[in-house]
N, C-alpha and C positions, 0 to 999 in steps of 0.2 A: 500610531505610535510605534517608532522602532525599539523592538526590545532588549537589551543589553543583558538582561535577566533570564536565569529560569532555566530549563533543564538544557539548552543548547549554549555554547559556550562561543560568540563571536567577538571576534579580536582584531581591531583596526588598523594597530599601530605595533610598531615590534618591540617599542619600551614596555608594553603590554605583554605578547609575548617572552619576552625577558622577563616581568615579572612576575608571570603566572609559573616558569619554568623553576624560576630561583625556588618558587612559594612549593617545588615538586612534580607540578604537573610533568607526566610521561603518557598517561596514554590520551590521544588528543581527540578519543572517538566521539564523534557529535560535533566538535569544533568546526567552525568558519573563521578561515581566515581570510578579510578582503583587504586588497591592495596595500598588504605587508612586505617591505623589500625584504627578502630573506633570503640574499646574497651570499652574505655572512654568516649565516649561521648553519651551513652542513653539517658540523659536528652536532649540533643540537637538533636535526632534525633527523639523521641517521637514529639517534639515540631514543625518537620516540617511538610509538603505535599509532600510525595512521592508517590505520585500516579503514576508518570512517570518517575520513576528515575530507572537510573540502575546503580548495584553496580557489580563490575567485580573483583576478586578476591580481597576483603575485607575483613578483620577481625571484627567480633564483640561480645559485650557481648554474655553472654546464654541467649539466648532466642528473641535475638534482634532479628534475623535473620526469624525469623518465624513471628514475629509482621509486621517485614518491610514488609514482602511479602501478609501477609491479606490486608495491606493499600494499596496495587496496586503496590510494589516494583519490579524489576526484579533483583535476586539477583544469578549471576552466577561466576561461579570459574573460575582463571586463566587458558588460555589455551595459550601452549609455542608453537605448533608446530602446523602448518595448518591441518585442520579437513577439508578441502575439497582439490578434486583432478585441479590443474591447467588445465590438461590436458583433460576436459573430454570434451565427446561427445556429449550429450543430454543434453536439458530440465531438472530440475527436477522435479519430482513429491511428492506431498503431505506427501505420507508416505516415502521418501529419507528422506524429510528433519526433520518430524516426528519419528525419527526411532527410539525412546526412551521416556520413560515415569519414571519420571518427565521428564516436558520438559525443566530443568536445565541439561538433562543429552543427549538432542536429537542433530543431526546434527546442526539444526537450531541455536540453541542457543549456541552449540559448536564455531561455524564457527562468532558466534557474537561476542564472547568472544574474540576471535583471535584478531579479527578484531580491537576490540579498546584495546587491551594490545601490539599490534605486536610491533616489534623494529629494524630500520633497511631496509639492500636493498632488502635482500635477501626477507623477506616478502611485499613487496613492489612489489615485481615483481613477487611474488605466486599471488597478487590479482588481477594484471594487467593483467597475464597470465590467469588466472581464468575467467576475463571481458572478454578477447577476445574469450576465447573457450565458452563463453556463448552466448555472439551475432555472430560465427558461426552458434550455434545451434540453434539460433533462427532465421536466415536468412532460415536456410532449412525448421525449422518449418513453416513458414508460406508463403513458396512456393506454388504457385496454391490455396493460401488462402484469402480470403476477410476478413480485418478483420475492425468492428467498435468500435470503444472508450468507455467507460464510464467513466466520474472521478466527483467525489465527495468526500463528507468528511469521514474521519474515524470514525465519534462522533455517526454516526447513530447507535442506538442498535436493535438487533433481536428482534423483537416483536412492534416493532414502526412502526406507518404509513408512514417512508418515508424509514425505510427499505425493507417494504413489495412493495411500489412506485417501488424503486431501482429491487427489484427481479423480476417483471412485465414487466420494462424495458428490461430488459438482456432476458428475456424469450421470448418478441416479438421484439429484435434484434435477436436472437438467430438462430430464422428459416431463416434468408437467411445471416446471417454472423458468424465466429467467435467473440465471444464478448470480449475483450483486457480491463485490470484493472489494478492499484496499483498491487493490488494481496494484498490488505491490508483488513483490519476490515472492518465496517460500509457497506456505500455503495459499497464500492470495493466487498465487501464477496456477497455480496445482485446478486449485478449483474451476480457474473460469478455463481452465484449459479441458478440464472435466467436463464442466457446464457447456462450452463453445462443441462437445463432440457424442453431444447426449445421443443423437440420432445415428452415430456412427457405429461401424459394426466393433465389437468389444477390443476387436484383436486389432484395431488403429489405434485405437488408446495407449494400447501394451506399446507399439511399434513407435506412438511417439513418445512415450516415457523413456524407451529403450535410446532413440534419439538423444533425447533432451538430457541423459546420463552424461554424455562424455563433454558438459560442459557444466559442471554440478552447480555454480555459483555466478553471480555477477560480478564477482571480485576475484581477480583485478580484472579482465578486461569484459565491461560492457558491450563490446562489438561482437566478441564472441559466443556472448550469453545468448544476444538478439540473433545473430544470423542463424544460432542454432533451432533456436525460436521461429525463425521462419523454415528451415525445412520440417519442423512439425505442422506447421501450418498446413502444406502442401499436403495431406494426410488428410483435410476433412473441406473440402473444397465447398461443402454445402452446409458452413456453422449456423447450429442453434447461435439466439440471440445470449450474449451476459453479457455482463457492465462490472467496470473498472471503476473506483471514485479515488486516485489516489490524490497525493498534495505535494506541490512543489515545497512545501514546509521540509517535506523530507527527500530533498534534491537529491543527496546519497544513497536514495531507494531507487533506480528506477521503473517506471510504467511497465508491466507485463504486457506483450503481444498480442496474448489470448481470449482478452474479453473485446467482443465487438464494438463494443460500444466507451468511452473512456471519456470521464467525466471529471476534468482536472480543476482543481481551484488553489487559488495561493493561500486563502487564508483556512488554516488546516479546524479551526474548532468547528467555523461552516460545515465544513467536507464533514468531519465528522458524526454529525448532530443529523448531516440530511443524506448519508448513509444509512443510519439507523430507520428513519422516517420512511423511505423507500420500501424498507422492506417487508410487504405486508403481508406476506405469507409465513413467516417467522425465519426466526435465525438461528443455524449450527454453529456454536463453538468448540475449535477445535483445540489443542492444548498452546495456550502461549504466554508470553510472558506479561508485561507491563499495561500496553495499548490491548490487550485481547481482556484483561481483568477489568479496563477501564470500561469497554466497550458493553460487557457480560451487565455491568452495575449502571451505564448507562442507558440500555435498554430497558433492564430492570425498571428502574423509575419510570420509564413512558408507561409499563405494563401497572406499575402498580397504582398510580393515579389513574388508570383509565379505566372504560366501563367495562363490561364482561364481553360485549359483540364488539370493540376494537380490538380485544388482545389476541394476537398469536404465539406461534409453543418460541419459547426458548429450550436448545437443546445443546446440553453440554455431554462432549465427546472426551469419554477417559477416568472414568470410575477412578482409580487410583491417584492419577492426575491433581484435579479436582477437589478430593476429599484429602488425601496428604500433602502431595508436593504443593500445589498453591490451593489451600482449601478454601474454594470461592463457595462449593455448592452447599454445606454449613448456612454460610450466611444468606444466601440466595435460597435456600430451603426456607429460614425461619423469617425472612421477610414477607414471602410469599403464602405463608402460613394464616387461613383465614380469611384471606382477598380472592377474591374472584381471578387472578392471575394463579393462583395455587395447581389447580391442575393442567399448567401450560407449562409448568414448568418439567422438564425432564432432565435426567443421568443416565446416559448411557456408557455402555461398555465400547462398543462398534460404531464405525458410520455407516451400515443397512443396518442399523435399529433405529440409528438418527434420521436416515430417507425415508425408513417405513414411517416414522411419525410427522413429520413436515409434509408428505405426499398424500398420505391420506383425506380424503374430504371432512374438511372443515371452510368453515368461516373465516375469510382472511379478514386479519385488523383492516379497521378503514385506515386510509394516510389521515396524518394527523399533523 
């Protein structure tokens, strides 16, 4: 079912646009717009926030189209026919889904495109088929693999003291687990960039963070996010294994470079659910907004209905965080008050207090 509903905001027709505009809308972050002529409307479209908006085979003035995209636009062309294979075998990796420059013209961006213009069963059932042979390949990936969690927010940028936190994390997860992400921006990129250079001498880490500074964000240009991306790559030539799960749901995020292994699926509650499920040596959260709360009370629930030899620690990063700005650990304290999840749960201050407890020998959850 295509959904018209719900927290993303997709807009077909420009009578629509028009009358979301009249009704006030300005800032258009989350919106899709497909195959809206919006020739016409420069004054209205200077006038919004699209920092987050993606336009999917749209029409517009000259010149619009390069403006939209300096303001944090993602503005990509109709694509009719699936740009990836249903059938495949493997994982992808980094440069599959980067295999073109601009990245309006790469796999990635391709297969997004698809995604929110598709029409129909026949596409419906290229994405389903596509989810299934992806969580094949991810069951064999992480065969005889230990893998631990990180999730946090997107918003962290490269050269910030909590995405440099995030990288520190993933790098002392790293040496005794695979480290498992969004496979998104911020802290997601942080981590598995951490996790991907566990075995590296400390001071390549510094040298790629230091790198990865003078391009702090993916917005506005994706090209220049990634290629910066690739000369930190060039820094650890011999990567520990992590894994990316991100979602073409969130086409305006894109894939991080730095988990080896990158497990994409369209339909995002999937990705989400068997994100959690992977990781069976527990999970750090780090401070984030909306999807990180979702995520903390979704594990929650596998821990709390399960037996005492599947659960692993949950560990929340940010005393303060936590207990005032979004007091999750309150309610995550007193649910797990009594259950056999009760002592798996931790709050910390630091992330070496969150390493030191995730690394320590225990019993990892069985998958579930």
């Amino acid at each position: 079912m295509r959904s018209r509903r719900g927290r993303v905001v997709t807009v077909t027709t420009l009578a629509e646009f028009d009358r979301r505009r009249a009704d006030g809308a300005r800032r258009l972050q989350g919106w899709r717009l497909i195959g809206v002529d919006l020739s016409e409307r420069s004054d209205a479209l200077s006038d919004c926030d699209v920092s987050r908006t993606t336009f999917v085979g749209c029409a517009f003035a000259p010149g619009d189209l390069d403006r939209l995209v300096a303001r944090g636009a993602l503005v990509l062309p109709a694509i009719g026919t699936p740009p990836v294979d249903p059938q495949r075998t493997g994982l992808y990796a980094g440069d599959e889904l980067y295999d073109a420059v601009p990245y309006a013209d790469s796999l990635d961006a391709r297969a997004y495109a698809w995604a929110q213009s598709r029409d129909g069963q026949a596409d419906t059932l290229a994405q389903a088929l596509h989810d299934e042979a992806v969580d094949r390949a991810l069951a064999a990936w992480i065969r005889e693999r230990s893998l631990v969690g990180v999730m946090g927010g997107h918003a962290a940028d490269r050269g910030t003291p909590a995405y440099a936190e995030a990288a520190r994390l993933g790098a002392a997860l790293g040496t005794a687990h695979a480290v498992a992400t969004g496979g998104g921006p911020g802290a997601m990129e942080a981590a598995n960039l951490g996790g991907r250079m566990a075995a590296a001498p400390p001071e390549a880490l510094t040298e790629a963070l230091g790198r990865l500074a003078a391009v702090p964000s993916f917005r506005p240009s994706i090209d220049a996010w990634v290629a910066t991306a690739r000369e930190a790559l060039a820094l650890c030539p011999d990567p520990r294994p992590s894994l990316g799960v991100p979602t073409w749901h969130y086409g305006h995020e894109p894939p991080n470079l730095f988990a080896t292994a990158i497990a994409k699926y369209f339909r995002n509650a999937l990705r989400e659910a068997i994100l959690l499920q992977v990781c069976d040596a527990g999970i750090v959260f780090l401070p984030g907004a909306g999807g990180t709360v979702q995520e903390i009370f979704q594990d929650a629930c596998e821990n709390y209905y399960a037996t005492e030899q599947t659960i692993a620690p949950m560990v929340l990063v940010g005393r303060s965080y936590w207990t005032e700005e979004l007091p999750a650990w309150p309610l995550l304290s007193a649910l797990a008050q009594g259950r056999p999840m009760e002592a798996h749960v931790h709050l910390v201050d630091t992330v070496e207090e969150a390493a030191a407890i995730v690394t320590q020998p225990v019993r990892p959850r069985a998958p579930r």
